[in-house]
Each structure stands twice: as structure tokens, then as C-alpha cells.
C-alpha positions as CSV (number, residue, x, y, z in Angstrom):
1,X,0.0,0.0,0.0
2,X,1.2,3.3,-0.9
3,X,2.0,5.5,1.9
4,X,0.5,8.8,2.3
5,X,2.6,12.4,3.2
6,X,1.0,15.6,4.6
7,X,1.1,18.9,3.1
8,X,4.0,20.8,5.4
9,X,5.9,17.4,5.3
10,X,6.1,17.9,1.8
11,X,7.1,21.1,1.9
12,X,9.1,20.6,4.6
13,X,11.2,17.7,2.7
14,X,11.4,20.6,-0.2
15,X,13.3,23.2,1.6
16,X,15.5,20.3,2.9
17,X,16.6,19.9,-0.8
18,X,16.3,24.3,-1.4
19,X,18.7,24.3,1.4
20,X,21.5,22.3,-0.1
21,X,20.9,18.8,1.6
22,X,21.6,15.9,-1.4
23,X,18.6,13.7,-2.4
24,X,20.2,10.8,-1.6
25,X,20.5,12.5,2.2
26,X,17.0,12.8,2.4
27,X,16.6,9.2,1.4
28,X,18.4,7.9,3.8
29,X,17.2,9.9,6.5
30,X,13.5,9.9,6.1
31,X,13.1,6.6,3.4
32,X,11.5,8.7,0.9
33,X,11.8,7.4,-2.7
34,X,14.0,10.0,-4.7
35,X,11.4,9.9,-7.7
36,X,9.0,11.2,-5.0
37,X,11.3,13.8,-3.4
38,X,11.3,14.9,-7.4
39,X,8.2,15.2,-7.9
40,X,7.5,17.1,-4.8
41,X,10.2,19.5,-5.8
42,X,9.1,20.2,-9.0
43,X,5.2,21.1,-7.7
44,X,6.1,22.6,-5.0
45,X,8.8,25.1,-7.0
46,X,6.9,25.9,-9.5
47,X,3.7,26.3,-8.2
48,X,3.7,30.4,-8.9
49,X,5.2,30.2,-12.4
50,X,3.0,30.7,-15.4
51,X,3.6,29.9,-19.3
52,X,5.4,32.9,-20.7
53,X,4.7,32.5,-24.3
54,X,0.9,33.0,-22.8
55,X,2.2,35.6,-20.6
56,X,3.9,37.8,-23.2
57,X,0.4,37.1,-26.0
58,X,-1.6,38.6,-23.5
59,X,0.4,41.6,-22.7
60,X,1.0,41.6,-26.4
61,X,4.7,42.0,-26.0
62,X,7.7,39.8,-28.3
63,X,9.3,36.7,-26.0
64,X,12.6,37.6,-26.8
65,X,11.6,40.9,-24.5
66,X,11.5,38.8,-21.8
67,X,14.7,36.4,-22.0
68,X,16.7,39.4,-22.6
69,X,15.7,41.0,-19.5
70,X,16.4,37.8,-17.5
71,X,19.6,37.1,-19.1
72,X,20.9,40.5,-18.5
73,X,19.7,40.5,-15.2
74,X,21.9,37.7,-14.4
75,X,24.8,39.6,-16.3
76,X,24.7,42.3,-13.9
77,X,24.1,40.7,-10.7
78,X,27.3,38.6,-11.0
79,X,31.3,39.8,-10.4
80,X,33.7,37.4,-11.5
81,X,36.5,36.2,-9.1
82,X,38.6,37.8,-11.9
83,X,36.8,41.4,-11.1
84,X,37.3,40.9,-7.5
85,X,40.9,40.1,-7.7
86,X,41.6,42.9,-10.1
87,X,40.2,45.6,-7.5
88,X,41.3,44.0,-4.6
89,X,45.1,44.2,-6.6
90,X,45.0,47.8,-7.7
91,X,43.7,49.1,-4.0
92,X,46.9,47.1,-2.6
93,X,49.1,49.0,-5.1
94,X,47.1,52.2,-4.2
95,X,47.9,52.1,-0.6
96,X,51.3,50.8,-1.3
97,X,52.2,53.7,-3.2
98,X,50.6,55.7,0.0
99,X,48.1,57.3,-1.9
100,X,50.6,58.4,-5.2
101,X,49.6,56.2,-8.2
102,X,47.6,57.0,-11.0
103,X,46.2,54.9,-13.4
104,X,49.4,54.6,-15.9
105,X,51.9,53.7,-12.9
106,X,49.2,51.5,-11.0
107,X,48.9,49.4,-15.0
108,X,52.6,49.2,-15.1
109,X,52.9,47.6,-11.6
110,X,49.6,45.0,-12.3
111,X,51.8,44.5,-15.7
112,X,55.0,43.3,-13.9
113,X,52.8,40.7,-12.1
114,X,51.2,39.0,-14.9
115,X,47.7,41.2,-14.8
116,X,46.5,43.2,-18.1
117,X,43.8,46.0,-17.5
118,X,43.0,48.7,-19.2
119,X,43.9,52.2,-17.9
120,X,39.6,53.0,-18.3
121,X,39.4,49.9,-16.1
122,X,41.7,50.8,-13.5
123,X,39.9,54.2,-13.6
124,X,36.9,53.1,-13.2
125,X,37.7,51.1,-10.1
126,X,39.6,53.8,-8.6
127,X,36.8,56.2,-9.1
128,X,33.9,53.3,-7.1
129,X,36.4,53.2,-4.2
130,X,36.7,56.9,-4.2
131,X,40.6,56.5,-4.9
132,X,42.5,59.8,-5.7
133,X,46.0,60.3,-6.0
134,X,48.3,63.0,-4.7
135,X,49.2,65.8,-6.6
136,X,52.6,67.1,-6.5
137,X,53.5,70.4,-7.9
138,X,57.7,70.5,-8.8
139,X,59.2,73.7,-7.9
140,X,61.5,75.1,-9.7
């Protein structure tokens, strides 16, 4: 005989797997079938969701619309490791330099270790952590 589940133990077993715990945890631990654990995932994480080639007749707007505004979205939420490295290097030179290097002796020094960015790059990072250099005046 095929044994029954309630509602919140359902959903309960579905955050389980949303937070990170491996299906083949779950089976062990509560003796759940994994094809069961599967389909509970997939009703209970989609239940909002509608068909978007529906969604975008009825508002009378092109699908492509839509997938470019979700594949962008993703674009800009995400900083590579790369990103993070590169900014985390040039406010290390930055300070090194106590507060002296611009952006052509801050590229030469990310040069000598192996790291190519453009001057506009380094710029631009320099400018979102607020990072001005000194200016000197030589007297004559």
C-alpha cells in the first residue's frame, strides 16, 4: 500500500533539498523514494510560475523581450572572481604607493605581475572606491 505524506511534510522535505541537503541524504534519512522527493520538488517550486509564451500574448509584447531582461539580469548581478581580484590588486598597489599612483603607474605595476587591464578599467575602479591620488607640484 502506498504511503500517504502531509502537506507541510512535503514542503518541509522541499526546503531540505532548497537548502542544499543531497537527495540521496533525504533518502536515507526519512526513506523517501528519490522519484517522490522529485516530484515534490518540481510542484512545489513551480507552483507560482506561469507559461510565458501566454504571458507575453496577453500583454502583447515579443518573448525575446523577456529572456533578454532575464539574461541580463543575471549579467549584472554577478562579479567574477577575476573582477574581485583585479580591484582587490590595484587598492593594494594604491595604498602601497601611499596614496601616489595613478592609473598609468598602477597598469605598469599590475603589468610586472602577470595582470592586463585597461587604464579605463583601473579608472573606473579607482573612481567606485573613491581613490585619488596626490598631486605634486615640482618647484622650480
Amino acid at each position: 500500500m502506498a504511503k500517504r505524506y502531509e502537506e507541510p511534510f512535503k514542503k518541509q522535505i522541499v526546503a531540505l533539498f532548497n537548502n542544499d541537503k543531497s537527495l540521496a541524504d533525504i533518502n536515507r534519512e526519512y526513506g523517501i523514494a528519490k522519484s517522490t522527493v522529485k516530484e515534490w520538488i518540481e510542484r512545489y517550486n513551480n507552483s507560482g510560475s506561469f507559461d510565458i509564451n501566454a504571458m507575453c500574448k496577453l500583454l502583447k509584447i515579443p518573448r525575446s523581450l523577456v529572456y533578454y531582461h532575464i539574461n541580463n539580469r543575471l549579467k549584472t548581478n554577478k562579479i567574477s572572481k577575476e573582477e574581485v581580484k583585479l580591484e582587490n590588486e590595484i587598492i593594494r598597489i594604491f595604498k602601497e604607493s601611499r596614496n601616489n599612483y595613478g592609473t598609468r603607474k598602477i597598469k605598469k605595476q599590475l603589468y610586472r605581475k602577470g595582470i592586463i587591464a585597461s587604464r579605463r578599467k583601473i579608472a573606473y575602479i579607482m573612481n567606485k572606491y573613491s581613490l585619488v591620488s596626490k598631486l605634486y607640484s615640482s618647484t622650480i
